[in-house]
DRENDRENKE-497609 format. One record per residue: z, y, x of N, C-alpha, C, O in turn. Coordinates in steps of 0.05 Angstrom, whole numbers, plus 5000, padded with zeros to 4 digits. Last residue first. Example, Ala and Ser with C-alpha at 12.3 -4.5 7.8 and 13.67 -1.06 7.14 Angstrom:
514249555257514349795273515750015258516150235268;515648865264515649105246515649345264516949345285;
% end
This chain:
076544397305075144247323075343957333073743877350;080444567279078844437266077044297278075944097268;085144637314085344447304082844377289082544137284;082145147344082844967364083044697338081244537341;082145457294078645397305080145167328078844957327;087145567285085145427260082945337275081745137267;088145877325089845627319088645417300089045177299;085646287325085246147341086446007341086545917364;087846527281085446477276084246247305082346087304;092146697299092546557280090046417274090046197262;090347077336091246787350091946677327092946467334;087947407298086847327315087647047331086246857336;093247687269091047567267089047327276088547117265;094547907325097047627311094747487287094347247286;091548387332091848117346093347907336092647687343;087748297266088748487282089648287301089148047296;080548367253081548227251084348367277083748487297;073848427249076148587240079048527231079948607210;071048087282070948317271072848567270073248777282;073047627247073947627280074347917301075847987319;071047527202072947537198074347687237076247827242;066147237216066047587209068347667219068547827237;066446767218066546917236067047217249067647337270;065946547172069746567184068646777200069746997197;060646477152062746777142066146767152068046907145;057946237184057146447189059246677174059446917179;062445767196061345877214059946167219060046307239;061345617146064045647158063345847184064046077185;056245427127058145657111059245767129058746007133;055844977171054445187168055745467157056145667171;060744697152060644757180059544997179060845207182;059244547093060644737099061044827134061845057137;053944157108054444517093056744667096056444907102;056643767133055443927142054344307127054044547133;060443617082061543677115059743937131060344167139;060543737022058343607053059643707073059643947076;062143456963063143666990061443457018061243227027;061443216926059543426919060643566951059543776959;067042886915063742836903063043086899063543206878;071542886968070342816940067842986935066943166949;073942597014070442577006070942596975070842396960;078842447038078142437013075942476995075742416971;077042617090078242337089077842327055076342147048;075543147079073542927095075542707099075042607121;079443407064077543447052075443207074073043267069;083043347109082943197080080743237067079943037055;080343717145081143517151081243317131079743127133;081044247109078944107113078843787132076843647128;086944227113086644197091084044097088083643907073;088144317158089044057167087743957127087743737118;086844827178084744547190085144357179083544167183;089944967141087045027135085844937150083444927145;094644997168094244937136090744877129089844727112;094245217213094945087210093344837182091844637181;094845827182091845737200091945377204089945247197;098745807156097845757144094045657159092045517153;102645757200103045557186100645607172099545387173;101346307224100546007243100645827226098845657230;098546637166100446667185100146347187099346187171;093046857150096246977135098046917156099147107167;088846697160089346897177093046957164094847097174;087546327123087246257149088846487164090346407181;086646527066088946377075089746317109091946267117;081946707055084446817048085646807061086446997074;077446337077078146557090079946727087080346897104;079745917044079645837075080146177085082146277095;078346176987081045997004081246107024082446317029;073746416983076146436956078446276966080446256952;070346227013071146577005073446576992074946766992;069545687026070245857043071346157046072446277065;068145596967070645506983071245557003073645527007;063845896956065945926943068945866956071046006957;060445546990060645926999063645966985065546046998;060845096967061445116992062845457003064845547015;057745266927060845226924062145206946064445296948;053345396940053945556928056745426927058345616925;051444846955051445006976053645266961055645306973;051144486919053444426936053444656954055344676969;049844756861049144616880050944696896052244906894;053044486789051544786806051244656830052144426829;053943926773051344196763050744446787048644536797;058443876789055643686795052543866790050343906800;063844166815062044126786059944096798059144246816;069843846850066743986850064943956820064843756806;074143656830073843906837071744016840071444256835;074843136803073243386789074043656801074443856787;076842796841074442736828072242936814069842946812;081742926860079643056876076842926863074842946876;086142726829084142996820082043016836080243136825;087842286861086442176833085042516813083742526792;087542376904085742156898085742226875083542246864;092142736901090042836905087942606899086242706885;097242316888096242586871092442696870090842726851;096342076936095942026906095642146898093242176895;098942506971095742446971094842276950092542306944;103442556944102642886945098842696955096742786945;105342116964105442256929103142426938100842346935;105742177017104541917008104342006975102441906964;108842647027106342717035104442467030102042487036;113642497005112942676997110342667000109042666980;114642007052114142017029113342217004112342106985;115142417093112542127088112442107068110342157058;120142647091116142827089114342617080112642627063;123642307091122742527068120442597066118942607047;122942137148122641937124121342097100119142057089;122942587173121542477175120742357147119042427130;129042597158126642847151124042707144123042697121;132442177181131542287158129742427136129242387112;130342347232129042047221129542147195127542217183;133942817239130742817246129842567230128242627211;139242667226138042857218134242847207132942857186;139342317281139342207249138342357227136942257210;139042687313136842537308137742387297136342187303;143143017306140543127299138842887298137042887282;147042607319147842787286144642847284143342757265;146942607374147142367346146042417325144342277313;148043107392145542997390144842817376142742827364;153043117375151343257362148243207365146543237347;155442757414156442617385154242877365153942827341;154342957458152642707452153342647420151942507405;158043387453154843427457153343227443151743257425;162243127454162143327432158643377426157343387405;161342927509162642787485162842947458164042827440;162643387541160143167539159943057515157943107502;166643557522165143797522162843567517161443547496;170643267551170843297522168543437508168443437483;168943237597169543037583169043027554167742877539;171043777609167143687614167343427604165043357599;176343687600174943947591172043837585171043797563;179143357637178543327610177243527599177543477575;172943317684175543407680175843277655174043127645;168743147751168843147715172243197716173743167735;165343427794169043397789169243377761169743567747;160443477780162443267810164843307801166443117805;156243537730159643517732159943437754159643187751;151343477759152143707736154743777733155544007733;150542957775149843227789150843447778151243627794;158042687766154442727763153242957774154643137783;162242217760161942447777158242467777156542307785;165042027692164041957727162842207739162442397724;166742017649169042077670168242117699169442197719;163941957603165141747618167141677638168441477645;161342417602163342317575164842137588167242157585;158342397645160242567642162042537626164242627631;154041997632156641947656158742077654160941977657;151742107585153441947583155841897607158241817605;148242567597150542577589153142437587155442517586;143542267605145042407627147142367623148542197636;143242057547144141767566143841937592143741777611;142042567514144542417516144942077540146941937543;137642707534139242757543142342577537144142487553;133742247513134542257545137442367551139142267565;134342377461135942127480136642087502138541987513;131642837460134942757456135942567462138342547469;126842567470128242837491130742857484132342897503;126342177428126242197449127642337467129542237480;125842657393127942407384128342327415130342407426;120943037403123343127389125942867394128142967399;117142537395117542747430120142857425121842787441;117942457346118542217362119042407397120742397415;116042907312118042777310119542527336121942467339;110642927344112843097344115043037343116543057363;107542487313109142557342110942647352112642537366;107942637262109642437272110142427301112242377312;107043157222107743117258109042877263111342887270;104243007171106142987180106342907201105942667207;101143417119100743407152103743297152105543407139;100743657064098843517076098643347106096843197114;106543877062105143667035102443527049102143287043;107344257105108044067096107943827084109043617091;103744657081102644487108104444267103103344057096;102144667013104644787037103544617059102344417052;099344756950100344596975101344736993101444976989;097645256916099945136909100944966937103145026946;092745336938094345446941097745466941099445576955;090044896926089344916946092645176954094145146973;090844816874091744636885092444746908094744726916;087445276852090645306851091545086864093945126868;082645096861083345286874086645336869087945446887;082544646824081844696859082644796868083844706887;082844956780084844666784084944546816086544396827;078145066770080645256780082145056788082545036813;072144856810074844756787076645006792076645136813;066445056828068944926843070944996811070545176795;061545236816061845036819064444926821064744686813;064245886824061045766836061145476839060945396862;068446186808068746016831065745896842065245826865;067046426770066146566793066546496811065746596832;069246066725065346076728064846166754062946066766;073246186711072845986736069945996738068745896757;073846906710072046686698072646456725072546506749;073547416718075447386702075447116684076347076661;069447676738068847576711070947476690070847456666;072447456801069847686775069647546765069447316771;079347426794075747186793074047456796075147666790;083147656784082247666810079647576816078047626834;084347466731083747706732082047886755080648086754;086446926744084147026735082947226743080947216758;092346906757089946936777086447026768084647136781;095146746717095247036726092447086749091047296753;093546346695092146546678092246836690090947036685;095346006729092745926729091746256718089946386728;101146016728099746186745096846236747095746416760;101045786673101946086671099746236696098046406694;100845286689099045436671099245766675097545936680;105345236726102145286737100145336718097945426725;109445346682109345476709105145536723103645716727;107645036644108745276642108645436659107845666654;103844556632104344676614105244956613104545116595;105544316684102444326681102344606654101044816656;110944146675110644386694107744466689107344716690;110743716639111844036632110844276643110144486633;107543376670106743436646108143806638107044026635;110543156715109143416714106943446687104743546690;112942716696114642936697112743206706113543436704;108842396695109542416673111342726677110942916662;106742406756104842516725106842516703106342706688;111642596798110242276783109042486759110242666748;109443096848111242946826110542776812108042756813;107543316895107643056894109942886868111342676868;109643846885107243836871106043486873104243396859;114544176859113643986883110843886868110343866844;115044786826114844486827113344366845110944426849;115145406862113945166854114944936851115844836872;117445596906119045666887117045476862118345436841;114045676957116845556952118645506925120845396924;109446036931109145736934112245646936113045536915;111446606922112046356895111346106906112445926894;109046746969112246906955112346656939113646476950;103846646977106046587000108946596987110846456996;101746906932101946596930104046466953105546266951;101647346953103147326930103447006925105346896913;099047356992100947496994103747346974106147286977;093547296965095447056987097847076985099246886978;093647786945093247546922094747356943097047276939;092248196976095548196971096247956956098547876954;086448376970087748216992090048226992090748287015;086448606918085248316923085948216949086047976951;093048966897090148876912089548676924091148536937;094848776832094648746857092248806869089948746861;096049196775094448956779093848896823092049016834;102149446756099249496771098549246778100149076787;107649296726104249296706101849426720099949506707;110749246773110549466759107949506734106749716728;104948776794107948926802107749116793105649246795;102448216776102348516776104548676773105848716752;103847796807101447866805100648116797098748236808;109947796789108647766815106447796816106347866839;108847786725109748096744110648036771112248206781;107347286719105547576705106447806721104947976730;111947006743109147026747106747236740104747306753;117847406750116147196724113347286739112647516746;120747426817120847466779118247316764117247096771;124947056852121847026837121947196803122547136780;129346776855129247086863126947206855126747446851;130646226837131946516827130746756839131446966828;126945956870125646086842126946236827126046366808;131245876909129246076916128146166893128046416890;138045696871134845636889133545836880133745966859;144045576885142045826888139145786894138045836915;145245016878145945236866144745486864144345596842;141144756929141744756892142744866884141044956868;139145366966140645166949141145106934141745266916;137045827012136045726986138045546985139345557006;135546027067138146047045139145947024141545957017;130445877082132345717091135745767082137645627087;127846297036126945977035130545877046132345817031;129746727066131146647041130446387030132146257018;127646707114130946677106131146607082132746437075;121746707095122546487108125846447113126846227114;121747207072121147067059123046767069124846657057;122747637116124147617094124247387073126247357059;118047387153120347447154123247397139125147247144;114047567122114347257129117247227140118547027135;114748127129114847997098115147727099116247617080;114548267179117648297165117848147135119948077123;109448157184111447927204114248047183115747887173;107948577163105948347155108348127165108747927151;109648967203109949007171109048747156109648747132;106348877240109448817238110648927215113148957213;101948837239102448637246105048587242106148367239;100949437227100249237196101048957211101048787193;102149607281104349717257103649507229105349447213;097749367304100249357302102749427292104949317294;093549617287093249407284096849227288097749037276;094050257303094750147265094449847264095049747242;093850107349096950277342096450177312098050047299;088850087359090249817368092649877353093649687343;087150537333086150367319087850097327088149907311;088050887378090250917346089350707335091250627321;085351017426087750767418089050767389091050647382;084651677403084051497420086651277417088951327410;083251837331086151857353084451637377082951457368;081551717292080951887303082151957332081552137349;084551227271082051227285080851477302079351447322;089351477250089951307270086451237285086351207309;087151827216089351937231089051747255088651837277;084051497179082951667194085751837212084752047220;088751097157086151017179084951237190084451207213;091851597131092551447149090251217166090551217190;087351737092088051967106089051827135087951887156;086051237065084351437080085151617098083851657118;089550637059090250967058088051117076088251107100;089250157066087250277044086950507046084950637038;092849947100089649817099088049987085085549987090;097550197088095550087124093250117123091650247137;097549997034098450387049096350327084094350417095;099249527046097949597028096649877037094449887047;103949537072102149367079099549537065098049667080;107749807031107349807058105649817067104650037074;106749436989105949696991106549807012105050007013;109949037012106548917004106049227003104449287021;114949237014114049107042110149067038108349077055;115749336960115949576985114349457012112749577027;116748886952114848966923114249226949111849286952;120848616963117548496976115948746959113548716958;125348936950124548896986120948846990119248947005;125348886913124649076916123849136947122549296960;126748316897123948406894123448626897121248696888;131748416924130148256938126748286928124848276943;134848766879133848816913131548666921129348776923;134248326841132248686839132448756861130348836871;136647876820134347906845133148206846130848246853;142948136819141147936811138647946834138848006858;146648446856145448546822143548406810142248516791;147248146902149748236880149048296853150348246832;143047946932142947766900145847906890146947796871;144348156982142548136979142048136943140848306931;150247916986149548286983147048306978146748526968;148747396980150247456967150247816966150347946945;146147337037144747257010146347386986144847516972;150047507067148247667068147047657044146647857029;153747027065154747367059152147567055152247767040;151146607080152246647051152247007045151247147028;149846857138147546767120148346727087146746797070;156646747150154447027150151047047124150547177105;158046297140158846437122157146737132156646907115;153746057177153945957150155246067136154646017113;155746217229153846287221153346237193152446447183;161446047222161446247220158546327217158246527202;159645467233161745547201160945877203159645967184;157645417277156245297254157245427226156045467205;162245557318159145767310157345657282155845807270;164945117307165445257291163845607291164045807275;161944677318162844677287163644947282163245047260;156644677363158544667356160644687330159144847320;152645317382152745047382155544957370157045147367;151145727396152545657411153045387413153545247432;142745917394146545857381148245687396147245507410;138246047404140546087418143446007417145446027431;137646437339136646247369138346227388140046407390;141046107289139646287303138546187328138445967337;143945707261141745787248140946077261140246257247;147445347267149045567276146545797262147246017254;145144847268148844947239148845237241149845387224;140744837291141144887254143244917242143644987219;138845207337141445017332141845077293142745257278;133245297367135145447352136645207339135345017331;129045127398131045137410133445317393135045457405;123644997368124245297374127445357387128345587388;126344427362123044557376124144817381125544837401;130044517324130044387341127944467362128744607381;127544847260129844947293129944797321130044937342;123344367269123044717265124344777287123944787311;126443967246124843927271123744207281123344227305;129544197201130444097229129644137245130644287262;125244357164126444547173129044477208129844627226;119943887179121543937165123044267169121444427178;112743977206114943907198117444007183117144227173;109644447225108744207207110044067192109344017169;111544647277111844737245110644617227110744747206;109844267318113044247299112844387273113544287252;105244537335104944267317108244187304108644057283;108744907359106144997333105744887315105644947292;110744727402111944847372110345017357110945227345;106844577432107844347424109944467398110644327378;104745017457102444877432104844627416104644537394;109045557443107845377455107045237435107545237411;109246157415110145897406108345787429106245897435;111546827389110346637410111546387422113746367432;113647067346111147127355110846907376108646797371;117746707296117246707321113946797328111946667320;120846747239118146767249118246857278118947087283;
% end
């Protein structure tokens, strides 16, 4: 998690885990910023990130859920603790001081999350570290606080069945996993009822949650500005591989020879890499909108009126989800976006503008700075 992103690696996080590092100038063998580059910073970063995962998962997942289970009570402690808001309010400036201590307690959990995502492998996958849905929703048998519910959907979305799967093979998963999660969330409804959705399907609302920016949005630009800029470089490069005398090399050697020629044969590598990806996402994100044609029929209930679900859909998502973090502000223009290419039956554009407008805004209020430009990433794309 990077605090500060130009507009052009904002729209990269859209994309794969390549085009990610690539944009953010971090070298994916070597998997930090800055990396040296090369096979064998690539090997040694790769047995570090093993080593870590591995002291991390020595006693199974009980570190790792003790990391998030401490990091949300953390968090938690910020927002709710009386004694601690009145310490920090009472205080001149204490209120910017508590907006930033919950910014970086909030960044350590996206944090923690997003290594272990990019740790992940068939052998070791991420839904190993996930304890059982009943006890992500309620940690230690305490029932979560209502603003920790994203929180918690942020932790298990990776760890979900792909959700652009052919109907037959999501028969099982309909049955275990997202049934399961359907029942853990209840409890969060009032009423403890899809009734409190106000019109809207659960089957809505767990979609909405279940998806990843990924599944909806594919940077093709990006992809191509990304492919591009490697080419260029490599056809500089080419003189130096070549032997010839450049602004960069005047005295090419076998050293800058060999050096060029190592470069260009890596640039190769990433933008084969990149088309790859690409390819992957498209297709992922061509399922994943089948999928949706063929539910977005009964997400809205006909009976209650479009205004009241509207409210629903802006309370029980948009305004959850928007502020969690850039991918998910992201997530949430690009989700109402679909929501108006897929027009399903009962969603007004113009009602929800209205909605949107009078209850995002609140949000602005009381809202901390990383907040805030998360929030101003959602209002630039929805526009």
């Amino acid at each position: 998690v990077i605090a500060e992103l130009n507009d052009e690696q904002v729209q990269c996080l859209s994309g794969g885990p390549v085009l990610c590092a690539l944009s953010q100038t971090i070298n994916p063998e070597a998997g930090g910023i800055g990396g040296t580059g090369g096979s064998t910073g690539g090997r040694y970063s790769e047995r570090a990130r093993a080593a870590l995962r591995a002291a991390m998962t020595q006693e199974g997942p009980t570190l790792v859920q003790s990391f998030w289970h401490s990091l949300m009570a953390q968090r938690d402690l910020l927002v709710s603790h009386t004694a601690i808001i009145n310490g920090f309010t009472e205080n001149k400036g204490g209120l910017k001081l508590l907006g930033y201590l919950l910014d970086t307690s909030h960044t350590q959990l996206l944090q923690l999350t997003q290594y272990l995502v990019l740790v992940a492998s068939a052998a070791h996958p991420y839904s190993e570290l996930l304890p059982d849905v009943d006890q992500l929703f309620r940690p230690k048998g305490h029932r979560l606080m209502a603003d920790q519910l994203p929180l918690a959907f942020h932790l298990c979305r990776p760890g979900l069945p792909p959700y652009g799967v052919l109907p037959s093979d999501d028969e099982k998963d309909r049955q275990t996993t997202v049934a399961k999660l359907g029942e853990a969330v209840k409890p969060f409804l009032p009423g403890q009822s899809e009734e409190a959705l106000d019109g809207l399907s659960l089957n809505f609302y767990l979609t909405f949650w279940r998806l990843s920016l990924y599944d909806i949005y594919v940077p093709c630009d990006s992809y191509k500005k990304q492919i591009a800029s490697m080419e260029r470089e490599m056809v500089e490069m080419q003189g130096a591989a070549d032997g010839r005398a450049t602004a960069a090399t005047p005295n090419p050697t076998k050293q800058t020879i060999k050096r060029a020629k190592k470069e260009i044969h890596r640039l190769r590598e990433h933008i084969d890499k990149l088309r790859v990806e690409e390819t992957l996402q498209l297709e992922n994100h061509h399922r994943v909108l089948e999928r949706l044609r063929r539910e977005c029929g009964g997400w809205w209930k006909q009976e209650v009126g479009n205004e009241q679900a509207t409210v629903a859909l802006v309370k029980w998502m948009l305004a959850q989800r928007v502020m969690l973090s850039v991918q998910d502000a992201l997530f949430c223009a690009h989700f109402v976006k679909l929501l108006v290419t897929l027009h399903p039956p009962g969603f007004q554009l113009l009602d929800f503008y209205n909605v949107a407008t009078t209850l995002l805004m609140v949000l602005v209020q009381c809202c901390t700075e990383s907040e805030a430009r998360w929030f101003g990433v959602f209002l630039r794309d929805i526009m």
